[in-house]
C-alpha positions in Angstrom: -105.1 -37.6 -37.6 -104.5 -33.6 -38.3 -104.8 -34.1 -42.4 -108.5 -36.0 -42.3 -109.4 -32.7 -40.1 -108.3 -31.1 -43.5 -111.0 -32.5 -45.1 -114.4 -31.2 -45.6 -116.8 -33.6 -43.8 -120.9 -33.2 -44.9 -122.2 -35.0 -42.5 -119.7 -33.3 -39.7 -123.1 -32.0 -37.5 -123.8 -35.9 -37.3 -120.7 -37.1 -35.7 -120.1 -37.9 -32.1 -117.0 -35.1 -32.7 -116.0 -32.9 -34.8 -112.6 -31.4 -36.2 -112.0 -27.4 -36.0 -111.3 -26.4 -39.7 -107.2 -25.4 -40.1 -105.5 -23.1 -41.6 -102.9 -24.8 -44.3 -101.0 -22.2 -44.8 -100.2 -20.9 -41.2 -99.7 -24.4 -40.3 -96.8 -25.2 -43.0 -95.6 -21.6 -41.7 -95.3 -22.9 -38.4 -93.5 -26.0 -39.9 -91.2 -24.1 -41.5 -90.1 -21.8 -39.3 -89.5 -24.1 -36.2 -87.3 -26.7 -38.0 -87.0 -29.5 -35.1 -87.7 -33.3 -36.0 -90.8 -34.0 -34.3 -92.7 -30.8 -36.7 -90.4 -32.3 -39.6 -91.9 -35.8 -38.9 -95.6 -33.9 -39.6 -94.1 -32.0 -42.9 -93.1 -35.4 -44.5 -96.5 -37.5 -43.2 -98.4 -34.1 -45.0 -96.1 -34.2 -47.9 -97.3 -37.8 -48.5 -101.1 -38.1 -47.6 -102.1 -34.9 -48.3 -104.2 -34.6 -51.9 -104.3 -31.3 -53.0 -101.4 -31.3 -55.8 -100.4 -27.7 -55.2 -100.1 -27.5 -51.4 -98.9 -31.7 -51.9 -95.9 -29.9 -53.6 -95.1 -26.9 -50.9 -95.0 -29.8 -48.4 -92.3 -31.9 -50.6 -90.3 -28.9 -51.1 -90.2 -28.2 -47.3 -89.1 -31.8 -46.6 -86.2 -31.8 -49.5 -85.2 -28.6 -47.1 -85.2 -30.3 -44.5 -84.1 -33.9 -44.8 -81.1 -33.5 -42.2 -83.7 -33.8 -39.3 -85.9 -36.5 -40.7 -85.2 -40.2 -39.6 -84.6 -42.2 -43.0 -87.9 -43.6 -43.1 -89.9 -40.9 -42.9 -87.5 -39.4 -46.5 -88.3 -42.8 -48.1 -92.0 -43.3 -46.9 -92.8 -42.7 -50.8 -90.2 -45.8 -51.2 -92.4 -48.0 -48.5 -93.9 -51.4 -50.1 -96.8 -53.7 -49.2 -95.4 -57.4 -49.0 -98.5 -59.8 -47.3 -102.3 -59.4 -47.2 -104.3 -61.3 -45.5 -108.3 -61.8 -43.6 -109.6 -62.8 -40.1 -113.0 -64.0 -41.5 -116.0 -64.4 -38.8 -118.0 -67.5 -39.8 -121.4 -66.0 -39.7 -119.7 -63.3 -42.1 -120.5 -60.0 -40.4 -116.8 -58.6 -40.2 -113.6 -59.1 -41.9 -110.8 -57.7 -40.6 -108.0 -57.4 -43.7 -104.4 -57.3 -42.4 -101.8 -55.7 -45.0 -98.3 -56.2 -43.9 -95.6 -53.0 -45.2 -91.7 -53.1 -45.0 -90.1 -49.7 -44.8 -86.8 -48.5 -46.0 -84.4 -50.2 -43.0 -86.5 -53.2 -42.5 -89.0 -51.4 -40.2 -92.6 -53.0 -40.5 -95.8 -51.8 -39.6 -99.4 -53.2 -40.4 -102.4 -51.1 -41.3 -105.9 -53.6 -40.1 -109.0 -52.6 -41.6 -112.3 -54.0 -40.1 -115.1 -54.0 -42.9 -118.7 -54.3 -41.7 -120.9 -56.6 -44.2 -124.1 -55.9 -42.0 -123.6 -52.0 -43.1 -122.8 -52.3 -47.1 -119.1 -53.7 -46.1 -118.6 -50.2 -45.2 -115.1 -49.7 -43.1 -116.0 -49.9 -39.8 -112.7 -49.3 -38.2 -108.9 -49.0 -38.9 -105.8 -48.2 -37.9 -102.0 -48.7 -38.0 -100.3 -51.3 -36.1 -96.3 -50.4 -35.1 -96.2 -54.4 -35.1 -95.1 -56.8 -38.3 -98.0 -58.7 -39.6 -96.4 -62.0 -38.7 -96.1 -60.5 -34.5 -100.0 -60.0 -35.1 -101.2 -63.4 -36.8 -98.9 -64.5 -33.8 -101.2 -62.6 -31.0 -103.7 -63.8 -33.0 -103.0 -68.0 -33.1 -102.2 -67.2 -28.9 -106.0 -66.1 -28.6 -107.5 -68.0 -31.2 -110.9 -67.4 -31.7 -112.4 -71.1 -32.7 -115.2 -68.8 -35.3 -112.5 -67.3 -36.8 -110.3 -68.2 -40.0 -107.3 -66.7 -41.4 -107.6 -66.7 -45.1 -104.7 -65.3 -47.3 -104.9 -62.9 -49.8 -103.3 -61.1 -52.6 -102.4 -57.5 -52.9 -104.5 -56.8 -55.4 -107.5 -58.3 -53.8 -106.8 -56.7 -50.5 -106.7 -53.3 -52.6 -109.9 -54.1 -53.7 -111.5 -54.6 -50.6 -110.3 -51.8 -48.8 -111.4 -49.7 -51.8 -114.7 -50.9 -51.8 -114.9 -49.9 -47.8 -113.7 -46.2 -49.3 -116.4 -45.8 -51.2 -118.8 -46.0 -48.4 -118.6 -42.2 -47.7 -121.8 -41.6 -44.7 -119.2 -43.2 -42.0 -121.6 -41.6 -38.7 -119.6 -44.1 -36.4 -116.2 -43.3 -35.1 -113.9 -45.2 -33.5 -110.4 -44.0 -31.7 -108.8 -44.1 -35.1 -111.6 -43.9 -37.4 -112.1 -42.2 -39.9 -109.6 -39.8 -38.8 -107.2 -42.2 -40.7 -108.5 -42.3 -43.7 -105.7 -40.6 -45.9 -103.2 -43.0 -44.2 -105.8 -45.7 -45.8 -106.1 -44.0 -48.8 -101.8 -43.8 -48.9 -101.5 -47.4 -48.4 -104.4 -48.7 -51.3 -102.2 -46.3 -53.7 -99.3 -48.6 -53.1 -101.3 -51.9 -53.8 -101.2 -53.3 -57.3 -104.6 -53.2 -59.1 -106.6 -55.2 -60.4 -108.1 -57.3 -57.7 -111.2 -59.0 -56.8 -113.4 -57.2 -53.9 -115.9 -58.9 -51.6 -118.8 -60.5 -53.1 -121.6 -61.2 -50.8 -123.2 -64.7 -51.4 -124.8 -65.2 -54.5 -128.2 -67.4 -53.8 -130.6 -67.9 -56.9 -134.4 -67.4 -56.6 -134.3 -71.5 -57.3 -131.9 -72.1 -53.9 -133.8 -70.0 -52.1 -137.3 -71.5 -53.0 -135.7 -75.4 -51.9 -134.4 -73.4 -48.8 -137.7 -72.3 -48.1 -139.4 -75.9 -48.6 -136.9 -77.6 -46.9 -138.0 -75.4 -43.9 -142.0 -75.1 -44.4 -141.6 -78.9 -44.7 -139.6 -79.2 -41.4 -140.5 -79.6 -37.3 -139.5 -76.2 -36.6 -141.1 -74.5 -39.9 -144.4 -76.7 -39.5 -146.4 -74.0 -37.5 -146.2 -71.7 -40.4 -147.8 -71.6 -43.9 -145.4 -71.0 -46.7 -148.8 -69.0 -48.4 -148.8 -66.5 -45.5 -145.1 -66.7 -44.3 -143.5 -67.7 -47.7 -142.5 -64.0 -49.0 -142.0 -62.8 -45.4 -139.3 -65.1 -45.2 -137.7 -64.5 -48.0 -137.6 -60.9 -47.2 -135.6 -61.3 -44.1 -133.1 -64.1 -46.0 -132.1 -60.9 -48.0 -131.4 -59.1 -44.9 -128.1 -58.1 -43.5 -125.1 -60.4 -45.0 -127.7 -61.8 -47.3 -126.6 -65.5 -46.7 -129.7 -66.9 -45.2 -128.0 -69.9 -43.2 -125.6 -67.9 -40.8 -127.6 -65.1 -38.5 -125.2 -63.4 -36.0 -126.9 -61.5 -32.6 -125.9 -58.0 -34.4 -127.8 -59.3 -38.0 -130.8 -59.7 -35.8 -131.1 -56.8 -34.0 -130.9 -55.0 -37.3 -133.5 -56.9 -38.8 -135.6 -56.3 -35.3 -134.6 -52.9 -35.2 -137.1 -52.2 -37.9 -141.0 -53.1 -38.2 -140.8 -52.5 -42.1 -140.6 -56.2 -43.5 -143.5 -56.7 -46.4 -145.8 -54.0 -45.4 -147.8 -55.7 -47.8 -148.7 -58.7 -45.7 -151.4 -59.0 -43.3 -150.8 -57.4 -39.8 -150.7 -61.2 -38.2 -147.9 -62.1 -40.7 -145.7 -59.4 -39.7 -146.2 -59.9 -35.9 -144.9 -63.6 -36.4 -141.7 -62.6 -37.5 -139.6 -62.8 -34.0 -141.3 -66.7 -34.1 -140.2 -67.3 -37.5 -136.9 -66.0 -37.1 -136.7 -67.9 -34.1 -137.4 -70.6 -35.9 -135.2 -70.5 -39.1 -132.3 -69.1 -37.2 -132.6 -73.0 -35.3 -133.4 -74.5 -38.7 -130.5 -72.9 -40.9 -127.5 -72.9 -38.5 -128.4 -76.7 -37.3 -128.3 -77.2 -41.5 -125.1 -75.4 -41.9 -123.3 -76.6 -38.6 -122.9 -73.3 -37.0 -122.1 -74.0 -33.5 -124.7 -73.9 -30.6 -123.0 -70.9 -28.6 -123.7 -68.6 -31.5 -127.0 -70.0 -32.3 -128.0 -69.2 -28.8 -127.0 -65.7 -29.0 -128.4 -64.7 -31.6 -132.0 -66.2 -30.3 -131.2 -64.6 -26.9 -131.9 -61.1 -29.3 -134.7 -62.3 -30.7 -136.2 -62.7 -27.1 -135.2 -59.4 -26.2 -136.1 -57.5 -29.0 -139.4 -59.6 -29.9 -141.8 -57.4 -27.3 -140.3 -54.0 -28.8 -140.7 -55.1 -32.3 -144.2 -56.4 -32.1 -145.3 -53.1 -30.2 -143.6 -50.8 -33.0 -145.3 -52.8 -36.0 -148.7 -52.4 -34.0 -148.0 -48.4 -33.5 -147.1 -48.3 -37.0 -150.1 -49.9 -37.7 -152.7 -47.3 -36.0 -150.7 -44.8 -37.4 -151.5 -46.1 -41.2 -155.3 -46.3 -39.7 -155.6 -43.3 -38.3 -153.9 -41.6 -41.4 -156.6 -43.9 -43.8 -159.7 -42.3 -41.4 -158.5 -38.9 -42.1 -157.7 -38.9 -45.6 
């Protein structure tokens, strides 16, 4: 989307693309003297998402000008409201995908779908705008249904909230097809929410639950080969992890937990290099406790065998390195 490329974007050199600055002013020129519909379409999509005031204005002017070539819903996009929210939630709580159903002027719908990454902050991992009504999509959805999926239904205000939340996340390095080049579009629609809602919450577990958590599985077949005085904190590191619920680990939650040798640099070297084995064992432990099904238990082992070797070879270069730099100092 042109008015995202509008934007100025700090971390631009880190991006698989980037946008060529514009000029404003030539382009509303160019708008305004070449008055056919499809540049009048871009005049009243800029008049709207745009958010500098003063050249908001210029671009509201030029529409009022020009409202003989518009289709009616583009002259009452302002008039557009949000009518049904709801969430596909993933049962090992990585993604949610919030679905916010919008009536325009004529009875035209359209859907904006915004996927929020828990793994990453609940930053906004992708979105875009659907030409179909909610309803055609929950539809496509049922058709396909995916048995780790729920659809959950929520207020406007709540879905304001979450998207917001995903808004604040400003380092967005991945992009998609649509994102974050549709971020004004986003930032349109949340506008047009009531306030006033509830955003995600990650799940709250106390130092006590934890610490049962932790016996349950010490005190276990699968957590016997450990000792909760060498393995105790280690684990309890790597339940914070990720989507912080310690009983649902997803393939993608751990290879990110793999991904880095930096869990309790405090322990003995031993310790650390056990933790592909622990995981591997409290992954079995937790979702066999909390009924996650078998297939997605298996995956997310299946990482922990393909990542253990790379893992256990980084914490041992790491390891020299902290040597080398102790023999030197």
């Amino acid at each position: 989307m042109q008015v995202q490329a509008l934007t100025p974007d700090p971390f631009a050199k880190y991006r698989s693309h980037q946008h060529e600055p514009i000029d404003l002013d030539y382009l509303l020129g160019r708008f305004l003297s070449e008055p056919t519909p499809e540049i009048a379409i871009f005049v009243a999509l800029f008049a709207e998402l745009l958010d500098d005031a003063p050249l908001k204005l210029r671009y509201q002017h030029a529409v009022e000008e020009r409202q003989e070539l518009l289709p009616r819903w583009t002259v009452e996009l302002p008039n557009a409201r949000a009518y049904k929210a709801v969430r596909i939630t993933h049962v090992l709580g990585d993604t949610d995908q919030v679905m916010v159903g919008v009536r325009l002027v004529g009875g035209q719908e359209a859907t904006f779908v915004v996927v929020i990454d828990h793994l990453r902050g609940s930053e906004i991992k992708d979105a875009f705008l659907s030409g179909d009504s909610i309803d055609t999509g929950l539809a496509a959805f049922s058709v396909a249904a995916d048995p780790d999926c729920t659809v959950v239904d929520m207020t406007l205000p709540d879905a304001r909230a979450w998207i917001e939340q995903g808004l604040r996340r400003e380092l967005v390095l991945r992009d998609t097809a649509t994102w974050p080049d549709c971020r004004p579009l986003l930032k349109w629609l949340t506008f047009r929410l009531p306030a006033g809602g509830i955003g995600f919450r990650s799940p709250v577990w106390t130092w006590e639950e934890t610490a049962e958590l932790c016996g349950e599985f010490f005190a276990s077949e699968k957590g016997a080969p450990f000792d909760v005085r060498d393995h105790g904190d280690l684990l309890r590191e790597l339940m914070d992890s990720g989507t912080e619920n310690p009983l649902c680990w997803s393939a993608a939650r751990v290879d990110q937990v793999l991904e880095s040798p930096e869990w309790d640099t405090y322990a003995p070297l031993e310790v650390r290099l056990d933790v592909p084995d622990l995981l591997r064992a409290f992954i079995s432990f937790a979702h066999n406790r909390s009924g996650i099904r078998e297939g997605l238990t298996v995956d997310a082992l299946a990482v922990v065998d393909e990542t253990a070797m790379r893992y256990r070879r980084d914490v041992l270069r790491d390891a020299d390195s902290v040597d080398s730099e102790d023999r030197f100092a």
